[in-house]
C-alpha angles and dihedrals in degrees: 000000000000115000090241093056090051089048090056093048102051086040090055083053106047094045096049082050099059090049097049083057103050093041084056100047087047095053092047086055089249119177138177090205107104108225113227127195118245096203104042106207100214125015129164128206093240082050090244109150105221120183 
């Protein structure tokens, strides 16, 4: 096998790879954004969480 050939191969992989990772994650509703609550429940002046 040439070098060339071997390079399109593993790029082919890994691509597919990365789709099929992103397309999952996608379809799972998976973000990186962090979800913060507006209206805190409990929350002390010296910022302790006590529960």
């Amino acid at each position: 096998m040439s070098m060339p050939l071997i390079l399109i191969v593993v790029v082919c992989i890994v691509s597919m790879s990365g789709f099929a990772i992103i397309w999952i994650a996608r379809q799972k509703g998976f973000t990186t954004k962090q979800t913060v609550d507006p209206v805190p429940q409990k929350v002390y002046a010296d910022g302790e969480r006590k529960e």
